[in-house]
C-alpha positions as CSV (number, residue, x, y, z in Angstrom):
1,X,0.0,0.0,0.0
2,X,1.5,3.2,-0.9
3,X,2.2,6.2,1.7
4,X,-0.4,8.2,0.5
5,X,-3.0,5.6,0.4
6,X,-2.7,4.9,3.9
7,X,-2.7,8.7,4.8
8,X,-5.9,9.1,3.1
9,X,-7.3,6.3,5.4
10,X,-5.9,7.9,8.6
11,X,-8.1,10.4,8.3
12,X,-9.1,13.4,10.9
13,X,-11.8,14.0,13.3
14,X,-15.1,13.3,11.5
15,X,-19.1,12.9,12.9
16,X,-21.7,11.8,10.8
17,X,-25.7,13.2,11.5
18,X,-26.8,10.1,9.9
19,X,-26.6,7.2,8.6
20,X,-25.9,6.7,4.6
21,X,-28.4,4.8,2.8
22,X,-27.7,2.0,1.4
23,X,-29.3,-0.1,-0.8
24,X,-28.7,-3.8,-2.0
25,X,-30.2,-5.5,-4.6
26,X,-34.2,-6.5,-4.0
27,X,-33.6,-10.1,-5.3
28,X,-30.4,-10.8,-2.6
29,X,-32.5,-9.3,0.1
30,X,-35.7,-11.6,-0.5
31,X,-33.0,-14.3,-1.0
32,X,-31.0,-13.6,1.8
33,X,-34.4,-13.8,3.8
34,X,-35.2,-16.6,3.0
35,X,-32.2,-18.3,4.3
36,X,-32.7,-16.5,7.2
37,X,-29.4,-16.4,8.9
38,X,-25.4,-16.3,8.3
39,X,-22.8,-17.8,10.0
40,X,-19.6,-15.3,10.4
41,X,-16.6,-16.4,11.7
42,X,-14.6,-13.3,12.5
43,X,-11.9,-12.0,14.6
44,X,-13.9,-8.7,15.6
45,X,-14.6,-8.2,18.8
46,X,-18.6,-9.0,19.9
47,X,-18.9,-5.8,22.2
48,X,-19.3,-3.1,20.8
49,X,-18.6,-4.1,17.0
50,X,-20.3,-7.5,16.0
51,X,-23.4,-6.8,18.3
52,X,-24.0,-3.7,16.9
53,X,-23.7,-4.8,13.1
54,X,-25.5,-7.8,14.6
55,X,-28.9,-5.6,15.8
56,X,-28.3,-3.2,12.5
57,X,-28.8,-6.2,10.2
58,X,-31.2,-7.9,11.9
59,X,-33.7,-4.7,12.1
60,X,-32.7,-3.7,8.4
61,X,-33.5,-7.1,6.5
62,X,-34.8,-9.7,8.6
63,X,-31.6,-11.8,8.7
64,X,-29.8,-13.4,11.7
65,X,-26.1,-12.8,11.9
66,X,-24.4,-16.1,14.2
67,X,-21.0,-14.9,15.2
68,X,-18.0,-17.2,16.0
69,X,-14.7,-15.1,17.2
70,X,-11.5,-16.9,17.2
71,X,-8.2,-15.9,15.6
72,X,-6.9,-15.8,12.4
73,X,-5.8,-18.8,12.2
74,X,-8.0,-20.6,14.0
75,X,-10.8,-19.3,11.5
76,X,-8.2,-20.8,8.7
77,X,-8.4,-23.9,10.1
78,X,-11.8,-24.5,11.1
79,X,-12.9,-23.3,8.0
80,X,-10.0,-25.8,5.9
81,X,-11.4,-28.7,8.0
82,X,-15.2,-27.7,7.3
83,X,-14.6,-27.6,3.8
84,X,-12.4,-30.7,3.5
85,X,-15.2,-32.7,5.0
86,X,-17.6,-31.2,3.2
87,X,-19.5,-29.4,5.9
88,X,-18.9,-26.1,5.8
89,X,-20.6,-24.7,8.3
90,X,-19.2,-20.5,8.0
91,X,-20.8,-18.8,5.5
92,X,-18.2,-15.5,6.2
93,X,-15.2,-15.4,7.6
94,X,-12.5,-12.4,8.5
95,X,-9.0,-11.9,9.9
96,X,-6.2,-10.2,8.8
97,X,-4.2,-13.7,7.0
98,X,-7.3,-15.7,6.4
99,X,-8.7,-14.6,3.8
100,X,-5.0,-15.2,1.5
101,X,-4.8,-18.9,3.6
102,X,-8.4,-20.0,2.4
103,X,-7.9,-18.6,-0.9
104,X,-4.8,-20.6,-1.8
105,X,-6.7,-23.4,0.0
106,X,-9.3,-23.2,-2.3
107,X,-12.1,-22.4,0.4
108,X,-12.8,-19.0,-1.0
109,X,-15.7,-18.3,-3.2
110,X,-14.4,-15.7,-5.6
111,X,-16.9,-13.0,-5.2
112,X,-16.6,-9.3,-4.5
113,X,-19.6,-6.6,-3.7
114,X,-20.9,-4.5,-6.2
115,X,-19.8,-1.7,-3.6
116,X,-16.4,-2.7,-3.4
117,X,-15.6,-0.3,-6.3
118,X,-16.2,2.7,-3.3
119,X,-12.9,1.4,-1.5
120,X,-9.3,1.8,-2.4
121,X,-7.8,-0.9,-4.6
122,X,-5.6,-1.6,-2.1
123,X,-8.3,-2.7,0.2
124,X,-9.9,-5.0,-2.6
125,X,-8.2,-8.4,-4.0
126,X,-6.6,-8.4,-7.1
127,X,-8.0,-11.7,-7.9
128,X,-11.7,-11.1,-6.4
129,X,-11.8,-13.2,-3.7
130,X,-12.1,-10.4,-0.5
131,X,-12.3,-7.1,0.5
132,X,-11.3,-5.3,3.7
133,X,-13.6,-3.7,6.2
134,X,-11.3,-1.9,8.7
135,X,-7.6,-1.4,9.0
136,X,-6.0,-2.0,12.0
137,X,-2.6,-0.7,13.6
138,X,-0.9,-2.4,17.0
139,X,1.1,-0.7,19.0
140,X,1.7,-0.1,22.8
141,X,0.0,1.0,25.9
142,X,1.1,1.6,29.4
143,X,-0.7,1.6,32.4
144,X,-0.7,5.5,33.9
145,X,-1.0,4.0,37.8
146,X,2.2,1.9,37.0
147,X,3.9,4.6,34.6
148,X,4.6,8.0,35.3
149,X,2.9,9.8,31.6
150,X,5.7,11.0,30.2
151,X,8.2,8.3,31.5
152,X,6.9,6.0,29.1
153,X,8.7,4.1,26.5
154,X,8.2,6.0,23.1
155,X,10.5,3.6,20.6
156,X,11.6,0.6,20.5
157,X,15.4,2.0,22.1
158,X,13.4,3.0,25.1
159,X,11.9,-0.6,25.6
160,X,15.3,-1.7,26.1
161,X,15.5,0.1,29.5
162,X,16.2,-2.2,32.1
163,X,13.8,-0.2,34.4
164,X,10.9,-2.1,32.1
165,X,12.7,-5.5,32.5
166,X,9.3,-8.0,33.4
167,X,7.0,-5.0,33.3
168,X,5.7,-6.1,29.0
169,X,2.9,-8.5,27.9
170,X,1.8,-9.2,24.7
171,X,-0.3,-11.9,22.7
172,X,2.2,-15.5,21.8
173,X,-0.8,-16.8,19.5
174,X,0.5,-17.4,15.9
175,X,-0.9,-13.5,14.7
176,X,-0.1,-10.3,13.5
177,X,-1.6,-8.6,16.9
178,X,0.9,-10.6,19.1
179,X,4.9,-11.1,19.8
180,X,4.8,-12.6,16.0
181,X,3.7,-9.4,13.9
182,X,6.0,-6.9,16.3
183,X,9.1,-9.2,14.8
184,X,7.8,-8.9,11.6
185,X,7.6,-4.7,12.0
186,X,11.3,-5.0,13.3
187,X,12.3,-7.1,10.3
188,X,10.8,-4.9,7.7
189,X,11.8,-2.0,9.7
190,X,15.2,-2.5,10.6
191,X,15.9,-5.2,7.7
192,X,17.3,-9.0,8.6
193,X,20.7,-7.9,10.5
194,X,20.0,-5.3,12.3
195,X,16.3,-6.4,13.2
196,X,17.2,-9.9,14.4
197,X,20.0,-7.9,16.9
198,X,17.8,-5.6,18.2
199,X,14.9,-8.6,19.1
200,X,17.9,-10.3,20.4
201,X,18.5,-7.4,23.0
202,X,14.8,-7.2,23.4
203,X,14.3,-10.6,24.2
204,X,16.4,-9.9,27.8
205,X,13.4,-7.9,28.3
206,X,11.5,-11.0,30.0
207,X,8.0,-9.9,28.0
208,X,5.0,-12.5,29.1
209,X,3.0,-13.7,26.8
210,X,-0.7,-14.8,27.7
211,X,-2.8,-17.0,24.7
212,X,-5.3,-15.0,24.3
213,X,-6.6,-12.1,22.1
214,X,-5.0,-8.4,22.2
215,X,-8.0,-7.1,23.6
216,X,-7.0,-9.2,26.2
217,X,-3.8,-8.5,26.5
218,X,-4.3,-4.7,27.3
219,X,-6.4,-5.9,30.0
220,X,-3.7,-7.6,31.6
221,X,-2.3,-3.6,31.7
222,X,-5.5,-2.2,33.1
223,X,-6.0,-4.6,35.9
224,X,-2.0,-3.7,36.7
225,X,-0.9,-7.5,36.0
226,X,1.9,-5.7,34.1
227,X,2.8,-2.3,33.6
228,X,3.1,-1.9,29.5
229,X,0.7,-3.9,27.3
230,X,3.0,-5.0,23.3
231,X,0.8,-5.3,19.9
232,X,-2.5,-4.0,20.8
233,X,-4.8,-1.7,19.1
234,X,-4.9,1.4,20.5
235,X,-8.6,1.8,19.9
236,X,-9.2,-0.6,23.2
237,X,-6.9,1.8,24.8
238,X,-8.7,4.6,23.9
239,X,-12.4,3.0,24.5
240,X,-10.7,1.9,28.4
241,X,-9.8,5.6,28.7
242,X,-12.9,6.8,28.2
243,X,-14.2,4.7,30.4
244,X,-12.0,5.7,33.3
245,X,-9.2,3.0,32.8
246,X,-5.8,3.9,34.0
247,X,-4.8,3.2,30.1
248,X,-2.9,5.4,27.4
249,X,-2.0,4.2,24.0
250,X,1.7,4.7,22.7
251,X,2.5,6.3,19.2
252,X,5.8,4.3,19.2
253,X,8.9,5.3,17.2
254,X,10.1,4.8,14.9
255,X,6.9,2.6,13.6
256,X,3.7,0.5,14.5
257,X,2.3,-2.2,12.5
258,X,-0.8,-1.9,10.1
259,X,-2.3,-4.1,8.0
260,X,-6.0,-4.8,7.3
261,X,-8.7,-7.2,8.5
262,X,-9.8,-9.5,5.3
263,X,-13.4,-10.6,4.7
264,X,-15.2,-13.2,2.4
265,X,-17.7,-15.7,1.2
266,X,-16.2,-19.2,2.0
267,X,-17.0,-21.5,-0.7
268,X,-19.9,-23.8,-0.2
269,X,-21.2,-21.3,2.4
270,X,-24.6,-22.7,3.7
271,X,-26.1,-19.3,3.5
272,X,-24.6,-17.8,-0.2
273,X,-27.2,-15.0,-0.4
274,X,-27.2,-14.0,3.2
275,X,-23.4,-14.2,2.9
276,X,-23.4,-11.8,0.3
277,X,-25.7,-9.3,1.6
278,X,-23.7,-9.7,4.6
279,X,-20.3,-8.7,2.8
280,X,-22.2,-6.0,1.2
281,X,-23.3,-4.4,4.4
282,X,-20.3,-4.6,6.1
283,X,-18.3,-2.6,3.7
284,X,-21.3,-0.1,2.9
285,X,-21.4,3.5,4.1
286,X,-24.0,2.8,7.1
287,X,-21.9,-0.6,7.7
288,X,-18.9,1.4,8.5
289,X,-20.5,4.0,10.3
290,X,-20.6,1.5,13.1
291,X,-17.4,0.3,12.5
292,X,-16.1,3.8,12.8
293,X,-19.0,4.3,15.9
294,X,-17.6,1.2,17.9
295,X,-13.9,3.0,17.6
296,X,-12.8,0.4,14.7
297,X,-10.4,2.6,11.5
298,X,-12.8,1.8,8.8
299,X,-11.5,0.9,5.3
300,X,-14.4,3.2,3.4
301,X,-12.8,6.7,2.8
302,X,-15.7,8.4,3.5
303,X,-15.8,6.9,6.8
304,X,-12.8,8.1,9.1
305,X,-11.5,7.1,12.4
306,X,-13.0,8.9,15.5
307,X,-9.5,8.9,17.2
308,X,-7.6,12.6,16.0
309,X,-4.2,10.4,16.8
310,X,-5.1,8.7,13.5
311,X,-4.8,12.5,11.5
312,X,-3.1,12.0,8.2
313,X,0.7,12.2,8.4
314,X,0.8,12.1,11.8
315,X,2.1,8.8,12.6
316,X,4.6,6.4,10.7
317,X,3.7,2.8,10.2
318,X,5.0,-0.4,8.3
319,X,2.0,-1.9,6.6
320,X,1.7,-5.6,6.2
321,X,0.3,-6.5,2.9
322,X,-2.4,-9.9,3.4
323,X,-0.2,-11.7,1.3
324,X,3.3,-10.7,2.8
325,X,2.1,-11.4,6.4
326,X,0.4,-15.2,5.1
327,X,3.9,-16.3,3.8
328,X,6.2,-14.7,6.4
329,X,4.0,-15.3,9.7
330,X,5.8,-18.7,10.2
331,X,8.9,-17.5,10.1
332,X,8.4,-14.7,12.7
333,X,6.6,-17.6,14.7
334,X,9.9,-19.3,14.8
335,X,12.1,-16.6,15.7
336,X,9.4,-16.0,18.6
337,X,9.8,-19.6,19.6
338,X,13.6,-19.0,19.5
339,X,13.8,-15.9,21.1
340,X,10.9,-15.3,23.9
């Protein structure tokens, strides 16, 4: 994704007075109807995000969204396994490498939204097979009971400081928003050498890793379990802040990770229609809004972040492409296994 994509998509402080409208096709509505429900697998959380889309849809066109959250690549699997039986079972599934896994695995119907065309190229497959419906970025936060604001680390140098030896947590599940995808930053970063020296050095840190989602993780921070939560989004940090949580997000130097979450129609979905009307909604104006509403970055231009940290130009990041992150994710598993 190029530089000034991505600033486009950070974009500044923006409040909608309503809805969009948006309007499917009458034949996949009546369809979708009749089917009745759809079966999502997806990586978002369930409060605020899926619930909401969940109640939206529901009220709009009579259809039942059935959410299942795991990971990434727990999604990849279950969804392999369904489909190598054949029983799928997931009609749509998300997550930042699925959609690339289930693709090559031939699980993927190829299918794109007519409203597709409203989103970046970037944020649509080449080949048809998904689209994205939010970008995410990971970063740090620190816990302001534990941490003096202002004291905090702000790059990756300062998290070398042996005052925050065994303070760190982060995510050790095989994914982009754990230990894994800050490797692969510091890799593309740094390059091979001087990446794989500086995790080295980083690795004397003593970081904990929990198996469990980033959302998770950073509440491992707020509950003071340790002092400065690794690889989270800073939206939950924001959300806890608001909320009274002793919680502050980190713009760390001299990058954080983005990449975007990936959503599709799995082939042999149960549900095709509702499916479709599904992907349709989600990446719709009024979709996003909620997205956007439940402090999610949504991929729709018109759309932009809530949080003013996310202003264009503001904040330096190393984007990892679907593809790139799919075919390098095992090897920044190993060098977690080897390192922490």
């Amino acid at each position: 994704m190029s530089p000034h994509v991505f600033a486009r998509l950070i974009g500044a402080f923006a409040f909608a007075v309503a809805a969009p409208v948006f309007a499917a096709d009458p034949a996949l509505i009546e369809a979708a109807k009749k089917e009745g429900e759809v079966v999502w697998y997806t990586t978002q959380i369930l409060d605020p995000l899926v619930l909401r889309l969940q109640d939206a849809f529901r009220k709009k066109y009579s259809v039942e969204i059935k959410p299942v959250r795991a990971n990434s690549s727990d999604i990849a699997l279950r969804v392999h396994n369904e489909g190598a039986a054949g029983k799928m079972q997931a009609d749509v599934y998300d997550g930042t490498t699925t959609a690339e896994v289930l693709k090559r695995e031939k699980h993927a119907l190829k299918w794109l939204p007519g409203n597709a065309k409203e989103l970046p190229s970037d944020y649509v497959d080449s080949e048809g097979y998904w689209v994205a419906t939010n970008y995410y970025i990971n970063t740090a936060a620190f816990n302001t009971d534990m941490v003096k604001p202002g004291t905090e680390p702000k790059s990756w140098n300062d998290m070398l400081d042996p005052r925050f030896r065994g303070q760190f947590v982060w995510g050790n599940a095989p994914s982009i928003s754990a230990g894994a995808g800050f490797i692969g930053t510091v890799l593309k970063e740094l390059g091979e050498d001087k990446g794989m020296e500086y995790l080295r050095r980083f690795s004397t840190q003593k970081i904990a890793g929990v198996g469990a989602s980033a959302r998770v993780v950073i509440d491992q921070a707020i509950a003071g379990e340790y002092a400065i939560a690794l690889q989270i989004f800073p939206e939950h940090a924001a959300g806890g802040a608001q909320k009274g949580a002793p919680i502050r997000w980190i713009p760390m130097a001299p990058a954080m990770t983005a990449n975007v979450s990936t959503t599709g129609v799995t082939l042999g979905a149960p549900h095709p229609n509702a499916a479709k009307l599904l992907l349709e909604y989600l990446i719709s104006e009024a979709g996003q809004v909620i997205y956007r509403d439940a402090q999610y970055a949504p991929a729709h231009p018109k759309i932009l972040s809530l949080d003013p940290e996310f202003r264009a130009g503001r904040r330096r990041v190393v984007f990892l492409t679907p593809l790139e992150a799919m075919n390098a994710l095992p090897k920044w598993v190993k060098v977690f296994k080897d390192l922490f």
